[in-house]
Backbone atoms as SQL, in Angstrom:
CREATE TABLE atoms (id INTEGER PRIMARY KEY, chain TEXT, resi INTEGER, resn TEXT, atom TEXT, x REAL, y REAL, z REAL);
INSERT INTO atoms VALUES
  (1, 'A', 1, 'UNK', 'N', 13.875, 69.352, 58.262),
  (2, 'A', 1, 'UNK', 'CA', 15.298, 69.265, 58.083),
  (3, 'A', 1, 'UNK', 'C', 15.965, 70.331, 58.940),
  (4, 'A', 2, 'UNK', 'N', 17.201, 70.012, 59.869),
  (5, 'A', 2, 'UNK', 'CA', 17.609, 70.789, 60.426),
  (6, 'A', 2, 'UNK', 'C', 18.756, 71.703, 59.571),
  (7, 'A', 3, 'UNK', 'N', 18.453, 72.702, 59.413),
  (8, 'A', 3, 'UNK', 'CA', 19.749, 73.526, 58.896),
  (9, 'A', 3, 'UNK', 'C', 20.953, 74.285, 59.656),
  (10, 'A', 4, 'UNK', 'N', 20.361, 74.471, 60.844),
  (11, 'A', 4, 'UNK', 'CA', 21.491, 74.656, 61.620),
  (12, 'A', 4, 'UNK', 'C', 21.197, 74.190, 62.897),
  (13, 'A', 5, 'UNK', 'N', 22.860, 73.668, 63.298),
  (14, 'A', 5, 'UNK', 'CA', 23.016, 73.014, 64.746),
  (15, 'A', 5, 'UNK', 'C', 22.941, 73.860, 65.811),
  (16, 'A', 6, 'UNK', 'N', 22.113, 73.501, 67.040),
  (17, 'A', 6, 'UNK', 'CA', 21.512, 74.279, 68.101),
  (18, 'A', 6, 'UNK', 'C', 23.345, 74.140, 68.896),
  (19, 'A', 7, 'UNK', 'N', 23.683, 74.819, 69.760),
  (20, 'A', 7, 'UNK', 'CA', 25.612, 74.630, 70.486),
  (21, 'A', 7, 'UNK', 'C', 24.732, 74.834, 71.647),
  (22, 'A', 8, 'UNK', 'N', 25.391, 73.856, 72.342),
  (23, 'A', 8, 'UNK', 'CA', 25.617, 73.227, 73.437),
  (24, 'A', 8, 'UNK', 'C', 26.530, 74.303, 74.617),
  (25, 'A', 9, 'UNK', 'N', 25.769, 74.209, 76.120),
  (26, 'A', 9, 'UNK', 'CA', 26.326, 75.294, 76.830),
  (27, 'A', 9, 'UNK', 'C', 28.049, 74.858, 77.632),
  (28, 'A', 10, 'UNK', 'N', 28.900, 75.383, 77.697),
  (29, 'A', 10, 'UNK', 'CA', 30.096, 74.832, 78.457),
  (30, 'A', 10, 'UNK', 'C', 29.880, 74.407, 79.300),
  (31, 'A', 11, 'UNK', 'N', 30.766, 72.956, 79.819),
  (32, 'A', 11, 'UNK', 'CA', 30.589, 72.166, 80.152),
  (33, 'A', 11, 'UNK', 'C', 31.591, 72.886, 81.893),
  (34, 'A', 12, 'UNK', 'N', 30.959, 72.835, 83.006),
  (35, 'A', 12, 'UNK', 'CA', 31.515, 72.852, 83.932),
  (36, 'A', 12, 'UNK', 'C', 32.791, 72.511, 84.796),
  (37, 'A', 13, 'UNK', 'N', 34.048, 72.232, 84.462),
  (38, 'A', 13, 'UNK', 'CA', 34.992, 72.022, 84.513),
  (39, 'A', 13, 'UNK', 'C', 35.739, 72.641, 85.866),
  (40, 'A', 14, 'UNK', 'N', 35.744, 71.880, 86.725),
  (41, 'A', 14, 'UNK', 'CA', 36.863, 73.095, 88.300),
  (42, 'A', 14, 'UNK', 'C', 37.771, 71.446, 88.809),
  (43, 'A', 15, 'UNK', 'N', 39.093, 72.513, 88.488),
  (44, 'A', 15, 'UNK', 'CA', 40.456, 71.542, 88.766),
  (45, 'A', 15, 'UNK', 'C', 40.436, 72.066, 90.176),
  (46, 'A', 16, 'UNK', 'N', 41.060, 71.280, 91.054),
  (47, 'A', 16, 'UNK', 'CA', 41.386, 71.470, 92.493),
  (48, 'A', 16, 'UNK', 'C', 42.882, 71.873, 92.670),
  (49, 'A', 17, 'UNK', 'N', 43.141, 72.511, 92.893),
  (50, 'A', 17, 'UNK', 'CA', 45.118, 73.039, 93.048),
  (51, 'A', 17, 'UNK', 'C', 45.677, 72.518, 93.783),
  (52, 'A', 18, 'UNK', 'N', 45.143, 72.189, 95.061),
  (53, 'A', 18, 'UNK', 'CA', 46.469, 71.090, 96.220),
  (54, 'A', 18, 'UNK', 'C', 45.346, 69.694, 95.984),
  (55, 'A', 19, 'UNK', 'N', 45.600, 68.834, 94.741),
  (56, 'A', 19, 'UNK', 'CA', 45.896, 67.903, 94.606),
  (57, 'A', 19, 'UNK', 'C', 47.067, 67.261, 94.779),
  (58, 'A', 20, 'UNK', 'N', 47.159, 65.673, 95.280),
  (59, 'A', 20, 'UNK', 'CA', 48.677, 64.897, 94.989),
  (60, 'A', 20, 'UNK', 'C', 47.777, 64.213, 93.987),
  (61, 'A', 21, 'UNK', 'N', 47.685, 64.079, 92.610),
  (62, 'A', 21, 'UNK', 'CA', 47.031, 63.467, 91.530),
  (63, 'A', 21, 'UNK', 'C', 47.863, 62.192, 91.619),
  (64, 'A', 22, 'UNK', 'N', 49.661, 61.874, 91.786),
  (65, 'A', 22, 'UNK', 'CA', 50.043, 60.927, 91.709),
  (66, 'A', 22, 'UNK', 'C', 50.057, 60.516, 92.838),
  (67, 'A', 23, 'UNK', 'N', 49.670, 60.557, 94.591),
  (68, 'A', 23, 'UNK', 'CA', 49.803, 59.860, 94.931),
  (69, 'A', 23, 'UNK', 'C', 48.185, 59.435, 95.506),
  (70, 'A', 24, 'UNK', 'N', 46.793, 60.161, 94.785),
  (71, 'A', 24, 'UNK', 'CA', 45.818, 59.620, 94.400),
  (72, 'A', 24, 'UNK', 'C', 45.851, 58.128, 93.567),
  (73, 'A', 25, 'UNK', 'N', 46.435, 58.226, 92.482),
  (74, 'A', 25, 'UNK', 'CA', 46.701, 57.336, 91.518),
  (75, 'A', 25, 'UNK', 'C', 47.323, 56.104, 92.422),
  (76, 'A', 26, 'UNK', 'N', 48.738, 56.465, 93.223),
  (77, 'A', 26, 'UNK', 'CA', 48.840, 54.829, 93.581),
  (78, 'A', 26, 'UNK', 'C', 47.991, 54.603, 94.590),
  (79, 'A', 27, 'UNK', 'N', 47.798, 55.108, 94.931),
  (80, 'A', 27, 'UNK', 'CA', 46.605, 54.718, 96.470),
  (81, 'A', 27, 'UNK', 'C', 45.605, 53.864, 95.580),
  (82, 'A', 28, 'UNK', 'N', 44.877, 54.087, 94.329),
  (83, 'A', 28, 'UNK', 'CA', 44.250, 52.977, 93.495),
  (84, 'A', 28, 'UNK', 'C', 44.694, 52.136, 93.232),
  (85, 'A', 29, 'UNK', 'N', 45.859, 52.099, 92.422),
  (86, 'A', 29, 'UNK', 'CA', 46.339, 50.737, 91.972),
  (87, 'A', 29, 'UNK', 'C', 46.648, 50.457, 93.521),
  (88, 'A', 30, 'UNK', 'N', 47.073, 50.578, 94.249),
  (89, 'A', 30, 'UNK', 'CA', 47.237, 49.676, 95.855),
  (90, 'A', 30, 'UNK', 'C', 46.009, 49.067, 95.784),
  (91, 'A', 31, 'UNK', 'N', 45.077, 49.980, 96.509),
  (92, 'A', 31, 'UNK', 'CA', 43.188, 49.587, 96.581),
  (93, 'A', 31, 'UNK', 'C', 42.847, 48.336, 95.544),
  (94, 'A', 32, 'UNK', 'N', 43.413, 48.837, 94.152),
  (95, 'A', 32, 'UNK', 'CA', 42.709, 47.023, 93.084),
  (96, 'A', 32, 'UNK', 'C', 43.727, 46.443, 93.168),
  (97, 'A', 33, 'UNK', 'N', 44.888, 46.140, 93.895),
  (98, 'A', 33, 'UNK', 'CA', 45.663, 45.083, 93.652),
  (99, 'A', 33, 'UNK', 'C', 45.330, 44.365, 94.693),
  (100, 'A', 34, 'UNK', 'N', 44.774, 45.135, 96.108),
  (101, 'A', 34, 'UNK', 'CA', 44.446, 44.213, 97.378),
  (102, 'A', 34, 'UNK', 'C', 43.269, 43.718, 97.299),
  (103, 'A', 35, 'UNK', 'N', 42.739, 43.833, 95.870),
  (104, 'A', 35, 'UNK', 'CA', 40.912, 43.640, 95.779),
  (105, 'A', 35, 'UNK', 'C', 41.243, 42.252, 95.391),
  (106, 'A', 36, 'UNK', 'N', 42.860, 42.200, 94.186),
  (107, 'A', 36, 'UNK', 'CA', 42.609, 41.186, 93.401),
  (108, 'A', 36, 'UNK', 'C', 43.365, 39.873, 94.040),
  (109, 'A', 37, 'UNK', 'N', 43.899, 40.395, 95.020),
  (110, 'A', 37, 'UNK', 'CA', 44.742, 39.503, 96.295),
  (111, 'A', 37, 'UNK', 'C', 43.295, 38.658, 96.999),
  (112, 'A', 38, 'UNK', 'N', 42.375, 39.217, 97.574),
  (113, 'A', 38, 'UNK', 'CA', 41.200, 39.055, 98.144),
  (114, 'A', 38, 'UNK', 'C', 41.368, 40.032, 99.556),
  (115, 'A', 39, 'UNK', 'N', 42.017, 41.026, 99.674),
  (116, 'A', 39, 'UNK', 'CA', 42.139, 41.369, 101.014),
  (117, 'A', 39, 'UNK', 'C', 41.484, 42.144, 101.423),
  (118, 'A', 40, 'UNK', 'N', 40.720, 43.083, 100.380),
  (119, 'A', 40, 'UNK', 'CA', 39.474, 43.834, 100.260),
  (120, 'A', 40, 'UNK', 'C', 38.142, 43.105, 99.720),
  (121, 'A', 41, 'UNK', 'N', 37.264, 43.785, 100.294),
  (122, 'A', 41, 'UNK', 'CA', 35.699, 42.938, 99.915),
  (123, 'A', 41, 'UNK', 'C', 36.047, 43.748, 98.002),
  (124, 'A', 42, 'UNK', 'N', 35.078, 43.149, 97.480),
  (125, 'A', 42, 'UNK', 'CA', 35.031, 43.839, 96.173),
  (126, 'A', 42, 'UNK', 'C', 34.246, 44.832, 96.164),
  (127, 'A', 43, 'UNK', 'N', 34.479, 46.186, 95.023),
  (128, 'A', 43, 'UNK', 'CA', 33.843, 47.243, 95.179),
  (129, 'A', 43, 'UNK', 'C', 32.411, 47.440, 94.587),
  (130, 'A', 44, 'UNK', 'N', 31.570, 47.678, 95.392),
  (131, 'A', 44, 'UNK', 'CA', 30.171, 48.370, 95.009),
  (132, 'A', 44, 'UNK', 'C', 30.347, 49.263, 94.296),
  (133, 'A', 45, 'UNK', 'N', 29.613, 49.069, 93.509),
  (134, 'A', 45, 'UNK', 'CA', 28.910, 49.877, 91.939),
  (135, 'A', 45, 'UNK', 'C', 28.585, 51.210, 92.536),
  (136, 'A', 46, 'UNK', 'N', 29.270, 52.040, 92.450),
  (137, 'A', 46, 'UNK', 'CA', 28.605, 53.634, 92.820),
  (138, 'A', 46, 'UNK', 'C', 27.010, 54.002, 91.899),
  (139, 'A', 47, 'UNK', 'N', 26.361, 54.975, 92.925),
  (140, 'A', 47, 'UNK', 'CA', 24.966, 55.351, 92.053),
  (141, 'A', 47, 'UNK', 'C', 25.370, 55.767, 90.769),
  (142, 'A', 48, 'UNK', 'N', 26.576, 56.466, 89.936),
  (143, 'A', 48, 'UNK', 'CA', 26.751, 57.055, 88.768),
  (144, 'A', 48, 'UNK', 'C', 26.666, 55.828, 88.024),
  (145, 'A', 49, 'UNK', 'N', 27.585, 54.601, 88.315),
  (146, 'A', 49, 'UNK', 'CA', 27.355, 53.627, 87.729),
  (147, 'A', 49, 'UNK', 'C', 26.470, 53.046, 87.255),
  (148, 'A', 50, 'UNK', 'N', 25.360, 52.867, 88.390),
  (149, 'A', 50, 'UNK', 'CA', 24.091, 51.730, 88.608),
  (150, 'A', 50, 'UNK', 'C', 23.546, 52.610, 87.535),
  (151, 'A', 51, 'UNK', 'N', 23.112, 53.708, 87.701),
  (152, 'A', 51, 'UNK', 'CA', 22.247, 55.180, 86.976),
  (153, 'A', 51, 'UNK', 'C', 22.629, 55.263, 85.140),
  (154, 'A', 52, 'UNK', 'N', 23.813, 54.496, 85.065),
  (155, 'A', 52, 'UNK', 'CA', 24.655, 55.361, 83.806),
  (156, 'A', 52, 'UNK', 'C', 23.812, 54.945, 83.007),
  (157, 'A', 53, 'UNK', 'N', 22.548, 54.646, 81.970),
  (158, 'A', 53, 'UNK', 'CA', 22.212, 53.826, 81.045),
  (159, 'A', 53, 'UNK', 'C', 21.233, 53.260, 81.118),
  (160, 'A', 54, 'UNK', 'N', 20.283, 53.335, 82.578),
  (161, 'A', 54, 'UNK', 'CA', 18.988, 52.568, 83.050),
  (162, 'A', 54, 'UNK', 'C', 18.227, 53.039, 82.176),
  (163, 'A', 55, 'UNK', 'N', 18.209, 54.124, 81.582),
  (164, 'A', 55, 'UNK', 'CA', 17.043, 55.152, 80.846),
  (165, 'A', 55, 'UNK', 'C', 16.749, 54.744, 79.684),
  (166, 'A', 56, 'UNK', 'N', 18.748, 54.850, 79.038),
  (167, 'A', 56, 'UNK', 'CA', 18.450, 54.324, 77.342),
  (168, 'A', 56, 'UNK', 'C', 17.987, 52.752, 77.215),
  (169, 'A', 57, 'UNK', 'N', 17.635, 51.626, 77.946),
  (170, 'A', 57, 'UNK', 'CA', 17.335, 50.384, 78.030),
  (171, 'A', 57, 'UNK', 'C', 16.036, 50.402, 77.797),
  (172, 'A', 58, 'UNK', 'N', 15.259, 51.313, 78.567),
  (173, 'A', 58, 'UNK', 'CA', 13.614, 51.259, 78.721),
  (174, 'A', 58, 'UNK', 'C', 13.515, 52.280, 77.263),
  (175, 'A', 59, 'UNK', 'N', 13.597, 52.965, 76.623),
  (176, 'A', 59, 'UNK', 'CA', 13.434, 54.093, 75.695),
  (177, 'A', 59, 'UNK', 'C', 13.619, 53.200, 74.598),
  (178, 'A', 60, 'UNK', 'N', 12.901, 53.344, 73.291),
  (179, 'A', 60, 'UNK', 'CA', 13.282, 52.277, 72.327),
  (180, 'A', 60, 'UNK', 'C', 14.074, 52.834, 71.512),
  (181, 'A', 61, 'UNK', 'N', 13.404, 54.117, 71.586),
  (182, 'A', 61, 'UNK', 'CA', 14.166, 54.794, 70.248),
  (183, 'A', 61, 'UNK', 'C', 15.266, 55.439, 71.095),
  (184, 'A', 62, 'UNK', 'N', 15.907, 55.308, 72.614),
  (185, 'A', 62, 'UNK', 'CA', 17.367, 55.642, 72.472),
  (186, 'A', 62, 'UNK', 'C', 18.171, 54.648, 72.364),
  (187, 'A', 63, 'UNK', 'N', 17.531, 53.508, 72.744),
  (188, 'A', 63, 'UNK', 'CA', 18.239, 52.533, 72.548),
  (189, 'A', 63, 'UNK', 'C', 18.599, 51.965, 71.223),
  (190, 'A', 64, 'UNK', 'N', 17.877, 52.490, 69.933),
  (191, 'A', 64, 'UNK', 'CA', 18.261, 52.192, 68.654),
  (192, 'A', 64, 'UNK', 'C', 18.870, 53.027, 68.248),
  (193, 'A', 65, 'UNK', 'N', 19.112, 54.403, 68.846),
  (194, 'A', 65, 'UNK', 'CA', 19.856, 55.124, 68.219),
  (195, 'A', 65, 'UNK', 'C', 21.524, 54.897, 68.849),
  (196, 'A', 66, 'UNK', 'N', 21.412, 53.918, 69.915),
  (197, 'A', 66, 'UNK', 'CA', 22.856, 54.078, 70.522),
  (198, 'A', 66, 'UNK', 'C', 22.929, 52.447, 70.071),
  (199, 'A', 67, 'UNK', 'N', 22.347, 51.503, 69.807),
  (200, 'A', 67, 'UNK', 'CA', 23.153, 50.745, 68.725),
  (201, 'A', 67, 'UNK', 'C', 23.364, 51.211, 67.979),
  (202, 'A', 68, 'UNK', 'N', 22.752, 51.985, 66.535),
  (203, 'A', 68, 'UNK', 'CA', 23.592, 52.210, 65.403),
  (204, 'A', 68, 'UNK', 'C', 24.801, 52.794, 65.330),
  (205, 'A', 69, 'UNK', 'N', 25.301, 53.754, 66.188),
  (206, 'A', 69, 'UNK', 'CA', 26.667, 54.494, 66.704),
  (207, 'A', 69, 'UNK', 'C', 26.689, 55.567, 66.080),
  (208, 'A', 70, 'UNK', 'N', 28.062, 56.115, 65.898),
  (209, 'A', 70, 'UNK', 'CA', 28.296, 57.225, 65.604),
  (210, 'A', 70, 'UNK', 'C', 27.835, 57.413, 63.980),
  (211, 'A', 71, 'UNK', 'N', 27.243, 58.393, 63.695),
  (212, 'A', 71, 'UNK', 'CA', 26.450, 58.377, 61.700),
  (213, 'A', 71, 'UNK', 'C', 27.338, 59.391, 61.095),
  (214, 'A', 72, 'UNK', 'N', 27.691, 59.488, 60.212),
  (215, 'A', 72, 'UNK', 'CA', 27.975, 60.863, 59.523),
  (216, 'A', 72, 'UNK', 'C', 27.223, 61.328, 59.438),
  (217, 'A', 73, 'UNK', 'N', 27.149, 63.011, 59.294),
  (218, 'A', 73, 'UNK', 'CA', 25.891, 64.105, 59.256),
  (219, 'A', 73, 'UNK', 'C', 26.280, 64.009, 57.538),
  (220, 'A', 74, 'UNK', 'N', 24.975, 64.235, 57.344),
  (221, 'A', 74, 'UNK', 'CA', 24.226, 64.174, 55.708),
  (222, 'A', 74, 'UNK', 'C', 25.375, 65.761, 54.716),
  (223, 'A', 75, 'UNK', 'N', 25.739, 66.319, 56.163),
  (224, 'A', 75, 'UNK', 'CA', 26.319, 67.736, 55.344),
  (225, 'A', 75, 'UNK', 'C', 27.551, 67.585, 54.919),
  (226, 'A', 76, 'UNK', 'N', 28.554, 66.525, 55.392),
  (227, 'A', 76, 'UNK', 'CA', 29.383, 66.301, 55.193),
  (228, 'A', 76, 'UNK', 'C', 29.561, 65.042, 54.476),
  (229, 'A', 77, 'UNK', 'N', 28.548, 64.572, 54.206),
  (230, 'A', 77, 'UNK', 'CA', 28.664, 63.431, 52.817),
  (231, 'A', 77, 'UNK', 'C', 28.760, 64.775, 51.997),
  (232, 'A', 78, 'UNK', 'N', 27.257, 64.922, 52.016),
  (233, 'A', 78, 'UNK', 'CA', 27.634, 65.817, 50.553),
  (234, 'A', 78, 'UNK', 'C', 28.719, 66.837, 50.449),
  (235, 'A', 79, 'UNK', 'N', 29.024, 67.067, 51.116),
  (236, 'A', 79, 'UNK', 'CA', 30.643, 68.269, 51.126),
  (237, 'A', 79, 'UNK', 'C', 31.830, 67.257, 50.674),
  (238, 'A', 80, 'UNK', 'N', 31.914, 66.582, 50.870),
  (239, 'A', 80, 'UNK', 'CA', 32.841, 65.280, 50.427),
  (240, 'A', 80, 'UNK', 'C', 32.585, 64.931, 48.922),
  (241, 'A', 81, 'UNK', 'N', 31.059, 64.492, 49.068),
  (242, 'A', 81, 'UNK', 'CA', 31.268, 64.116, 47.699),
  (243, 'A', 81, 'UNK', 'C', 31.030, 64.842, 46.545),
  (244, 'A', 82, 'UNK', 'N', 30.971, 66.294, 47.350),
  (245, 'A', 82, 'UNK', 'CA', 31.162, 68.021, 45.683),
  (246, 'A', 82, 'UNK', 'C', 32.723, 67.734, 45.885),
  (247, 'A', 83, 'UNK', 'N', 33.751, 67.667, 46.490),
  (248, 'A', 83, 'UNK', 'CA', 34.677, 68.057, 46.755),
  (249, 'A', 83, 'UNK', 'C', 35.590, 66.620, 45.889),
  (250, 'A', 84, 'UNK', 'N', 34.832, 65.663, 46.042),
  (251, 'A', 84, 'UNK', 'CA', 35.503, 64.406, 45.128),
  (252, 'A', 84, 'UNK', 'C', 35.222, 64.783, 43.478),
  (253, 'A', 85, 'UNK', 'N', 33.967, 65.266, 43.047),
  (254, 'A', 85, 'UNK', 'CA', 33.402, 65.785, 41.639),
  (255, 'A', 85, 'UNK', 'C', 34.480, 66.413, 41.371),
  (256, 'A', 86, 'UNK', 'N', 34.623, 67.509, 42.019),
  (257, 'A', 86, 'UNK', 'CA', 35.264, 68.822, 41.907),
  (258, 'A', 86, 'UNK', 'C', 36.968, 68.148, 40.998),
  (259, 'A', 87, 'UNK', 'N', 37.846, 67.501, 42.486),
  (260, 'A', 87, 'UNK', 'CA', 38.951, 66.383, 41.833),
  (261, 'A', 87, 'UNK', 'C', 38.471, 65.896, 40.602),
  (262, 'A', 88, 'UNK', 'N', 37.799, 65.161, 40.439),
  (263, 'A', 88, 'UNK', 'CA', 37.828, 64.294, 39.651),
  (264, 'A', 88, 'UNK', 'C', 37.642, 65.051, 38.125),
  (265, 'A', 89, 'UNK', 'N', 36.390, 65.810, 38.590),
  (266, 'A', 89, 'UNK', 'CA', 36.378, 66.601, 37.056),
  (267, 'A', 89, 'UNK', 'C', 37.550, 67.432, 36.634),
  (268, 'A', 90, 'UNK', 'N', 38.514, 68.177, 37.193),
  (269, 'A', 90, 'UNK', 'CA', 39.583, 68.898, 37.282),
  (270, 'A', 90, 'UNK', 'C', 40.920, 67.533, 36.649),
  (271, 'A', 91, 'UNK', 'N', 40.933, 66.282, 37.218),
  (272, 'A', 91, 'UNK', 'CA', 41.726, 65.608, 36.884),
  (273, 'A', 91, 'UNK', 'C', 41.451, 65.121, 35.580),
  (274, 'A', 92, 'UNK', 'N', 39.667, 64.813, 34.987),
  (275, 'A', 92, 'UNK', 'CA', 39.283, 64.461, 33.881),
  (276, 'A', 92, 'UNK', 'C', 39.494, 65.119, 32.530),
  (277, 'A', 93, 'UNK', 'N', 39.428, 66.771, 33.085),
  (278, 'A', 93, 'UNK', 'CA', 39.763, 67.738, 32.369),
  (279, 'A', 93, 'UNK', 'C', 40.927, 68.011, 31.295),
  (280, 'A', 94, 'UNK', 'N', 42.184, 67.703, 32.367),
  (281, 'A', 94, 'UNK', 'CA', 43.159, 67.752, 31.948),
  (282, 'A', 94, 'UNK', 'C', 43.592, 66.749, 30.921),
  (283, 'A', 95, 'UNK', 'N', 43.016, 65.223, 31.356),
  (284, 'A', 95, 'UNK', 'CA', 43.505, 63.720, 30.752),
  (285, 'A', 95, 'UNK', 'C', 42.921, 64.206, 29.346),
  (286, 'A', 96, 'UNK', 'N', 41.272, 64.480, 29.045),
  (287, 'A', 96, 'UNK', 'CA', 41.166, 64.992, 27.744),
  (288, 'A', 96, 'UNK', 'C', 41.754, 65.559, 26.915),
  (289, 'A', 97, 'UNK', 'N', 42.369, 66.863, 27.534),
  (290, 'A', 97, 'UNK', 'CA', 43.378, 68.246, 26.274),
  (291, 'A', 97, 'UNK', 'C', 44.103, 67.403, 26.362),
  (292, 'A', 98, 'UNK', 'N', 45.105, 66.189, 26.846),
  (293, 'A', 98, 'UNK', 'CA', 46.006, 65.709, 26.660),
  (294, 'A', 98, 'UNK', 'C', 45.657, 64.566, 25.259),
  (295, 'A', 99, 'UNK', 'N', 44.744, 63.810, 25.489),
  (296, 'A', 99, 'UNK', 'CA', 44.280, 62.993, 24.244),
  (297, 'A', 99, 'UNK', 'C', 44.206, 63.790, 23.172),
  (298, 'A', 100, 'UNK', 'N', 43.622, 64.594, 23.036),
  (299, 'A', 100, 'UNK', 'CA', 43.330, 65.495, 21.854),
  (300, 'A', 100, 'UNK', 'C', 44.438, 66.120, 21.463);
């Protein structure tokens, strides 16, 4: 049983400063609107693409773990459901001295 979660190292992140981000952006929508005209060939699958997922297909057990999806961790059921007891007995509490 794991009791505590191993953290993960920061993730590499570098923004570029003389970007034109918006006139990146229409230069795309131009690029797929002339794709969908036919005036461009259609675009090849970059290697990140082709690559994204070849692994978990052949692997059985990643591939069953990425059908089932996202799970709740077991620590936060049970933190939920002390925390519903907790309500409930506190609300039960009260309804009693009131009967009596």
């Amino acid at each position: 049983m794991k009791l505590f979660k191993t953290r993960e190292p920061r993730k590499f992140n570098h923004r570029y400063i003389f970007v034109d981000e918006r006139k990146e952006k229409i230069d795309r929508i131009m690029e797929n609107a002339k794709r969908d005209l036919g005036m461009l060939p259609p675009k090849e699958q970059s290697y990140e693409e082709r690559i994204r997922g070849a692994f978990t297909e052949d692997n059985s057990h990643l591939a069953r773990h990425k059908e089932r999806g996202p799970r709740i961790s077991s620590r936060y059921a049970v933190g939920g459901i002390m925390i519903c007891l907790f309500i409930l007995y506190y609300l039960l509490k009260d309804a009693v001295i009131v009967l009596f």
